[in-house]
N, C-alpha and C positions, 0 to 999 in steps of 0.2 A: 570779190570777197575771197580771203584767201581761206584753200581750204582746211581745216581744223582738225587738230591729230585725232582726238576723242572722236568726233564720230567717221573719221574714215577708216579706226580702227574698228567699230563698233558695227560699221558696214561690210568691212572685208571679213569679218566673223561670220556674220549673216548670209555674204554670199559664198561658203566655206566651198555650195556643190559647183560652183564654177569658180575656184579660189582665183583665177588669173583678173576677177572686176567685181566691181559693186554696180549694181543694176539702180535704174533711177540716177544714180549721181552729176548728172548734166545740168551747172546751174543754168536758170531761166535768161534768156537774152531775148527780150521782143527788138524786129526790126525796124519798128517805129514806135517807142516808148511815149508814153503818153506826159503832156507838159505840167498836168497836175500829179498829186497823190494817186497811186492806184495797187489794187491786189490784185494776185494770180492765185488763183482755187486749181489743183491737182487732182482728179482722180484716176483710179486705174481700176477699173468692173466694177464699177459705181461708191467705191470707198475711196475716202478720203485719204491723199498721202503728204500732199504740201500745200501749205500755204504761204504764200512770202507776200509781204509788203511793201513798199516805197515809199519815199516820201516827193516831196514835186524835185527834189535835187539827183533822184533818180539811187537813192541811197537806200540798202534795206535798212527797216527801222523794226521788221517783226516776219520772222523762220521758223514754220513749224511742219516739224516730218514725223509721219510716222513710219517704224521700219517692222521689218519680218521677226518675226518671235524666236531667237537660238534654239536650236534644239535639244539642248540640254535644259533648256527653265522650262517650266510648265504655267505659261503664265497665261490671261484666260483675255486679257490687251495686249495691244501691238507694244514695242516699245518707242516711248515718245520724246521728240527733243523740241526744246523754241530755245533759238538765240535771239536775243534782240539789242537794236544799238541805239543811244540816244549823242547828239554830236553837240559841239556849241559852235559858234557862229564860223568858225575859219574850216569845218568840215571834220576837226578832229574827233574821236569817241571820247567818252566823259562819261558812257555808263554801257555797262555790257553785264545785260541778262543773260544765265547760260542756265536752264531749265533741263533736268534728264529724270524721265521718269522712272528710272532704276536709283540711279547716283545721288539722288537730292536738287535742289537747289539753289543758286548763286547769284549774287552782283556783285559784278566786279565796277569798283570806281576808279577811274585816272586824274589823277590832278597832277596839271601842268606846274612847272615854277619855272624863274626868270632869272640870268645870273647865278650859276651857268643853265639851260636848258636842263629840263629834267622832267619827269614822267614817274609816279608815286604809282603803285596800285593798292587798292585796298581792297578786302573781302569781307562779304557779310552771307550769311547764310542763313536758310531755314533750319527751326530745330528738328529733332527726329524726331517721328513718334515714338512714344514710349513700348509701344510693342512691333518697334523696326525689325524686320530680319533681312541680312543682305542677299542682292539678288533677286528679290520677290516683287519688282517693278509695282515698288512701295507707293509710289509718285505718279500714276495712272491718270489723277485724278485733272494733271494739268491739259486735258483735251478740251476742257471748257473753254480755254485760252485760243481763242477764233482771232484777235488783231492786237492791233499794240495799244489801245485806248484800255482796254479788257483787264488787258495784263495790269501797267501799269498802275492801274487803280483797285486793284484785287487786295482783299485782305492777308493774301500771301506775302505780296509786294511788301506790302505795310509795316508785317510782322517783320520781315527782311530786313528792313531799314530800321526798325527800330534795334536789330542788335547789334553785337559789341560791332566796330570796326577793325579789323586785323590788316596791320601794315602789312605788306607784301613786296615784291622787286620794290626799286630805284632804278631808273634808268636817269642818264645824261646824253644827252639826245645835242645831235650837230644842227647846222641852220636849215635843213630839210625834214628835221625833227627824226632822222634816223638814230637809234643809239650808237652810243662808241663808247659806254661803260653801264653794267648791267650786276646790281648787287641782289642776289635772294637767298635763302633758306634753301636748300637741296637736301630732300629724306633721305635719296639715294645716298648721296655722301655722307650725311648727316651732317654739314657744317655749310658756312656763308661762301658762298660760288661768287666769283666775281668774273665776270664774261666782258671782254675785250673783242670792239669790231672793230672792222679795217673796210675802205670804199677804194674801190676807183674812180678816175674822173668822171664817169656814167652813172655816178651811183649807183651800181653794183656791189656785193656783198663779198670781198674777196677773199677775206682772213676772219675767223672768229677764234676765240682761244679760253676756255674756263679754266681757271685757278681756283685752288683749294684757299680762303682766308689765311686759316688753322696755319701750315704750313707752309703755305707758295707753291703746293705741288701742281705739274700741270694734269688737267683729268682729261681734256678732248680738244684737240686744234682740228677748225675746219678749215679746210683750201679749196678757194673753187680758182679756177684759168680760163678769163674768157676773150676768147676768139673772137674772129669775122660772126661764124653762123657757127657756135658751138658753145658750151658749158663745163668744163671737166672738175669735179670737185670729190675730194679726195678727205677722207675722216679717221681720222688716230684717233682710240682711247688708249689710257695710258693707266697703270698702276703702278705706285712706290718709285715715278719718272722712267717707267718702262715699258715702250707700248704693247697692250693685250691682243690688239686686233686694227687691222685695216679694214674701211669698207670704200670702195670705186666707184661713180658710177657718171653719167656722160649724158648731156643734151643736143643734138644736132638737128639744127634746121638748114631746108631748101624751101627756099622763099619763091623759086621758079616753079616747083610741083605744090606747091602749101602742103608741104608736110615736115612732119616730126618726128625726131626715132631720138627713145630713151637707153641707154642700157648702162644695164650693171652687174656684179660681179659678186658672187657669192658661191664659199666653198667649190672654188672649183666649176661653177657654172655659169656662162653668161646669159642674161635672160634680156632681150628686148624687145622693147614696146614702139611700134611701128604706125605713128600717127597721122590721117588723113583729113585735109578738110578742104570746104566747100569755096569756091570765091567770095564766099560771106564771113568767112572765118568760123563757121561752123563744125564742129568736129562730127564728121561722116564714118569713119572707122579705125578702130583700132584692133591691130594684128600682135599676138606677142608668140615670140620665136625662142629656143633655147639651143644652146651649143655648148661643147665644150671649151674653156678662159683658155686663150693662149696667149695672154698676156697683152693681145690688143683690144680695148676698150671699145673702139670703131672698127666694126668690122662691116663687108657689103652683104646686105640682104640678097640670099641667093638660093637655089633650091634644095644646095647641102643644107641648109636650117631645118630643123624640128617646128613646124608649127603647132605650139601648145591651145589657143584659143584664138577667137577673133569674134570681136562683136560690132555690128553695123549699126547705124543709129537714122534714122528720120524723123524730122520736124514738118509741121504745118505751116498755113501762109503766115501767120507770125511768128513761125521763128521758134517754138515751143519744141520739145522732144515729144512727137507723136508716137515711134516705136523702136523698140531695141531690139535687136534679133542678136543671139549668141548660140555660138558654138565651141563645146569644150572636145576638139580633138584628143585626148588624153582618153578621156572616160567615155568617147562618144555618146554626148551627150547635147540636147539642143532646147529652148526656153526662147519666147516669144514674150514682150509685153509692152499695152498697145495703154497709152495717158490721151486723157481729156482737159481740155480747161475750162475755167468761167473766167474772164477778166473784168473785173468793176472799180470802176473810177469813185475815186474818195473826194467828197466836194471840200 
């Protein structure tokens, strides 16, 4: 499951006193998954943080976290999220719940068509309440929502489906059901975006490029370059065909150590993420380093680096995130937190 901007942003807020990670964020990998339906129960000092669900195809079908409260709302619940997905027979999504108990609530629907390939979204939403105020984690109420049977049969659901449908993108999708033309609505811009992708033989992502409708102007070409054991991709925006700004940043694996090292380039600084894992593929720790950009994007980890954070992780004999230890070299500062699970099979 790829991970989704809104709450990784919504997490890097929350963990603002160790801003280099979001704590908790390790999805669940058991090392022998079970052949039926099954849930994983999350807690951490006997409260409740996640719950995910499966289906027998090993698919999540129902995500529910709760996270740490910002310190600027004074709100008196955690704040809450459920994603959930329902697929049709070829394994594609065909409905996607996105539940935020600040933001409101959402289905999003996909309908496929045939001649050429394409991918419709549509929105429907919950109304407000009438005495909504933003910010006041108005949506609290969605913690009743324990699995995906719950959900989808709630008088929430109901009201949802019952309102208007609001057309949303178009995509035209290649014979791997990738898009290679993408039409929507952009507030930012205020007018219809049309997003052109480009693949290589690997299908791989190697060119994206938004156009303005209105005008034909370009707003952002993405470029990634991929290597043997690396990723290099490189982002223009542009305004009136003139670009505003560059951002850099780089993937490289060693498949002989199982690790991973991120980095990227911002005003002047490169910052990278130094990743370790287990002969299970399990991510054991991550180290992030900062230095002065000297124009090389790859540079060798070596003692001249700034070590800004590093957090180590262990899991139990299934494979679960047992505990995270972190340290924020900056602010010397250190945080411990130790997860529990319940795993129950759904007949």
């Amino acid at each position: 499951m790829k991970t989704r901007f809104l709450t990784i942003l919504t997490l890097l807020v929350f963990s603002s006193s160790f801003g280099q990670f979001a704590f908790n964020n390790i999805e669940f990998k058991l090392k022998e998954p079970p052949e039926s339906a099954y849930r994983i129960i999350q807690t951490e000092k006997g409260r409740l943080k996640k719950i995910l669900e499966f289906n027998s195809d090993n698919k999540i079908i129902f995500d529910y976290r709760e996270t740490e409260i910002p310190p600027f709302f004074k709100w008196k619940e955690p704040h809450r999220f459920i994603y959930a997905n329902e697929y049709d027979k070829d394994g594609k999504v065909v409905k996607r719940y996105d539940f935020n108990s600040n933001a409101g609530l959402s289905i999003y629907s996909y309908e496929y068509g045939q001649n050429p390939l394409s991918k419709t979204l549509f929105t429907q939403k919950y109304p407000k309440p009438k005495d909504f105020k933003q910010n006041t984690n108005a949506y609290a109420f969605i913690s009743k929502f324990k699995d995906f049977e719950q959900l989808k049969n709630s008088k929430e659901v109901e009201k949802i489906i019952s309102s208007p449908k609001l057309k949303g993108y178009t995509e035209i999708l290649n014979i791997e059901y990738k898009p290679v033309e993408k039409k929507e609505y952009n507030k930012m811009y205020r007018d219809t975006i049309v997003t052109y992708f480009q693949y290589n033989s690997n299908g791989d992502e190697i060119f994206k490029k938004e156009v303005s409708l209105s005008n034909n102007e370009t707003k952002r070409e993405v470029r990634s370059v991929f290597e043997k054991n690396s990723e290099i991709t490189e982002i223009k925006n542009f305004r009136n065909d003139k670009i505003t700004s560059v951002y850099r940043f780089t993937n490289s694996k060693n498949p002989d150590r199982n690790t991973k090292t991120e980095y990227s380039e911002r005003k002047g600084v490169l910052n990278i993420r130094h990743y370790q894992y287990d002969q299970d593929n399990y991510l054991i720790k991550v180290s992030v380093y900062e230095t002065e950009f000297k124009e090389n994007l790859i540079v060798p980890i070596t003692s001249d680096l700034q070590k800004t954070s590093e957090m180590i992780y262990e899991y139990n004999k299934n494979g679960l995130l047992k505990k995270e230890r972190m340290t924020d070299y900056k602010n010397n500062k250190k945080d411990i937190r130790t997860y529990k699970y319940q795993i129950e099979i759904i007949e």
